[in-house]
N, C-alpha and C positions, 0 to 999 in steps of 0.2 A: 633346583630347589628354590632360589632367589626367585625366578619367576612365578612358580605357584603362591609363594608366599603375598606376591604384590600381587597377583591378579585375585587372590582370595581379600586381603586389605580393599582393592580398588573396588569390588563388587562391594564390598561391605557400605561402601560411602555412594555406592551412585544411587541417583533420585529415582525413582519411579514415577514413570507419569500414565496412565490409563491413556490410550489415544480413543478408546470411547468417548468418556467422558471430555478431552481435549475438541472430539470433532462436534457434539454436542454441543460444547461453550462456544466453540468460532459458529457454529448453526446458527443459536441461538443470537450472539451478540450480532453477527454479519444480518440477520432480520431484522433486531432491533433498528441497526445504520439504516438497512433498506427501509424502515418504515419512518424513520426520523427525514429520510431524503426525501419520502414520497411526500409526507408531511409540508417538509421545506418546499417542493416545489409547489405546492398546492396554496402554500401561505404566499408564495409571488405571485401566483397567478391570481388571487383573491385580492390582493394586499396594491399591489403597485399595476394589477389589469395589462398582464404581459404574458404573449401564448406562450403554450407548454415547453415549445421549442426554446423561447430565451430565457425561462422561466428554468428552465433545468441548466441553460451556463452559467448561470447565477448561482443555480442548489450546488454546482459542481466547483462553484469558485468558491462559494462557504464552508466547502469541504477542505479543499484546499489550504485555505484560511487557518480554519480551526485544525487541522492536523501541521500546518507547520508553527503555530502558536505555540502547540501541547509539546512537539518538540524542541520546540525555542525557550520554552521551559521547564524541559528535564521530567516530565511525564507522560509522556506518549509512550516508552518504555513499559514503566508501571502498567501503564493502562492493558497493553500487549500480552503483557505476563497473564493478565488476568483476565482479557477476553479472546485470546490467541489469534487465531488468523483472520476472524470475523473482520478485527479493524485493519488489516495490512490488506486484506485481497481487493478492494475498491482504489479508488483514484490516492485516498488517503496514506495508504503505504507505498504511493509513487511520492507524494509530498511528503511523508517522511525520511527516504533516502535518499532525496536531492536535499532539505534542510540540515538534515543530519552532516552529510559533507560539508556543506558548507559553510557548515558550524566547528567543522573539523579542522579546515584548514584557511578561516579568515584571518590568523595571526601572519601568513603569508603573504598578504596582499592580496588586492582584487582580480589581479594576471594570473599569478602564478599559483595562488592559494584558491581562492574560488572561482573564478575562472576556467582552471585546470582538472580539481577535482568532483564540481558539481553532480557530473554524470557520472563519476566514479560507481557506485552503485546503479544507477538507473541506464546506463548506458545502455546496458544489455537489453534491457528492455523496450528500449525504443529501437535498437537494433534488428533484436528479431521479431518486434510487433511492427515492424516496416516490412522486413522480408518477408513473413508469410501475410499479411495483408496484399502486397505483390504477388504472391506464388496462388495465395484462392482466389485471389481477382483474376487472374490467368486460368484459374480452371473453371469459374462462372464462366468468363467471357466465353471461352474454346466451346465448353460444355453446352450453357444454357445460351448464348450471346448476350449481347452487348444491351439488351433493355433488362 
C-alpha cells in the first residue's frame, strides 16, 4: 500500500520533457555552434591570412576557450539546460568536463586534486575514442590497405 502511495506521489512531481522538442533544440542550437564555427574559421582565414587547416585549430581552441570560460563562470550549465546537447556534442562538452573537474577538486592541490581528477569525466572518452580509432584503422588497413 506504502508503495503505490509514493509511486502515485513520485509520478505526481516528475517533469515532463517532449524528447521532440528536446531533439529539435540540440538540432537547432548544435547548427547554430556549427555555423558560428564555420563563421570563426572563415574570419582567421580572412582576418590573420592562414589556411583552412590552421585556421580551424585556432576555431577549435576559441571553442575551447569560450566553453571552459562559461564554465569557470558557473554558466555553461544554464546555457545546457537550455540548448541541450547541441552545446555538449562538439569539442565544447569535452572542455566542459575536464574544467568542471578541475574546478571540483583544485582545493586539493595541483597532484592530488587536479591532477588526479582532470580526466575523471573525459577519461572515458579518450579511452575509447583511442580504441576504436585503433580497431577501424585495423579494418581500413586489412580491408582497403594502407593508402
Amino acid at each position: 500500500m506504502k508503495n503505490i502511495k509514493y509511486e502515485r506521489i513520485a509520478n505526481n512531481h516528475k517533469s515532463e520533457e517532449s524528447r521532440v522538442k528536446n531533439a529539435v533544440i540540440a538540432f537547432l542550437s548544435g547548427g547554430v555552434l556549427g555555423f558560428f564555427a564555420e563563421w570563426l574559421l572563415n574570419f582567421y582565414c580572412n582576418i590573420f591570412d592562414l589556411s583552412r587547416t590552421d585556421a580551424s585549430t585556432l576555431m577549435i581552441v576559441t571553442f575551447i576557450f569560450l566553453a571552459s570560460l562559461a564554465t569557470a563562470l558557473g554558466f555553461f550549465d544554464k546555457l545546457v539546460n537550455r540548448f541541450k546537447c547541441g552545446l555538449l556534442i562538439p569539442i565544447t562538452g569535452f572542455a566542459h568536463s575536464m574544467t568542471s573537474s578541475a574546478m571540483d577538486y583544485k582545493k586539493e592541490g595541483l597532484i592530488y586534486g587536479i591532477g588526479m581528477n582532470i580526466f575523471k569525466l573525459a577519461g572515458c572518452v579518450i579511452l575509447y575514442g583511442v580504441v576504436s580509432a585503433w580497431f577501424f584503422g585495423m579494418i581500413r588497413y586489412f580491408i582497403g590497405g594502407a593508402s
